[in-house]
C-alpha positions in Angstrom: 23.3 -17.4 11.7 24.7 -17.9 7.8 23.4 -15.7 5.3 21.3 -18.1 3.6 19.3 -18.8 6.8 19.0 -14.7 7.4 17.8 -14.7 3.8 15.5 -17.8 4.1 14.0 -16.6 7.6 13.5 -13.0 5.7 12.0 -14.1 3.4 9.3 -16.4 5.1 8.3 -13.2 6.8 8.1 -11.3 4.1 4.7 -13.4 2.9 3.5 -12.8 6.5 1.2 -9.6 6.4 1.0 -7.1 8.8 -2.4 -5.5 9.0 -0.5 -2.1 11.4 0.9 -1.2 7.9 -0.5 -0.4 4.7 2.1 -2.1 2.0 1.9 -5.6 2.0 5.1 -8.2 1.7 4.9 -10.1 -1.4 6.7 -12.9 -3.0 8.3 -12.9 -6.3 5.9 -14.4 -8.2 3.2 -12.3 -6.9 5.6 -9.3 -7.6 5.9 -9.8 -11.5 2.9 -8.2 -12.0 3.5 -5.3 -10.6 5.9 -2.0 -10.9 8.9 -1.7 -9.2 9.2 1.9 -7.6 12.4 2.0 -6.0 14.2 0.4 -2.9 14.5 0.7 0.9 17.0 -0.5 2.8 17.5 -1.4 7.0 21.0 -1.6 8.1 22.8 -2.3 11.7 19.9 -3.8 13.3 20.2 -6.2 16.2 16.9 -7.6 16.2 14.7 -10.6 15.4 14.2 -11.1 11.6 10.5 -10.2 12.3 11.3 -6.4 13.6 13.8 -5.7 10.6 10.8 -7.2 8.4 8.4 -4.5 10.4 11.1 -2.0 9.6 10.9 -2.5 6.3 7.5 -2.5 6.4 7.1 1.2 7.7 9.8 2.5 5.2 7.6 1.1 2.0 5.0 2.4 3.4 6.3 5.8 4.4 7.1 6.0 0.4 3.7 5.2 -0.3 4.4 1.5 -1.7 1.4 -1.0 -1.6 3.5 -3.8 -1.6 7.5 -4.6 -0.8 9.6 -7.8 -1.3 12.5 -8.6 0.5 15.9 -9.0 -2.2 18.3 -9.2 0.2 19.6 -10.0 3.8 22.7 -10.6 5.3 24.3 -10.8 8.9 27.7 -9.2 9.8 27.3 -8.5 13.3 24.3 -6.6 12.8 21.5 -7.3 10.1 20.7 -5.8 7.0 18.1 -5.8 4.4 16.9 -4.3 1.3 13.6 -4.4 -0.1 12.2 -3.9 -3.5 9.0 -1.4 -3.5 6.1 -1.9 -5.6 2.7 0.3 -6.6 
């Protein structure tokens, strides 16, 4: 998979919400109205675009983020993804 189809698949799931966690993925333009708190960040993951997007998930919530929005995604063997946090 090329990284613009890792980032493209990310990102779809990143508008998908997932009511198990309390921060919700947003998309850009919903994110311009709200304060960036930091970053989190998966790495070397062999899983389906849909767990790292889960993992992601639980770290923005575990630092107490109400919303996150995936900003970048690549494959080299293993996937990895950063997210921006939001309050």
């Amino acid at each position: 998979m090329n990284v613009k189809t890792s980032i493209a698949a990310l990102s779809l799931l990143s508008m998908l919400s997932f009511g198990a966690f309390a921060a919700d993925a947003v998309n850009a333009e919903q994110a311009q109205n709200m304060q960036s708190v930091g970053t989190v960040s998966v790495s070397g993951v062999s899983a389906s675009p849909m767990d790292i997007n889960a993992q992601l998930a639980q770290k923005a919530d575990a630092q107490g983020a109400k919303a996150y929005r995936v900003v970048e995604a690549y494959m080299n063997g293993n996937y990895h993804a950063t997210a921006e946090l939001y309050k």
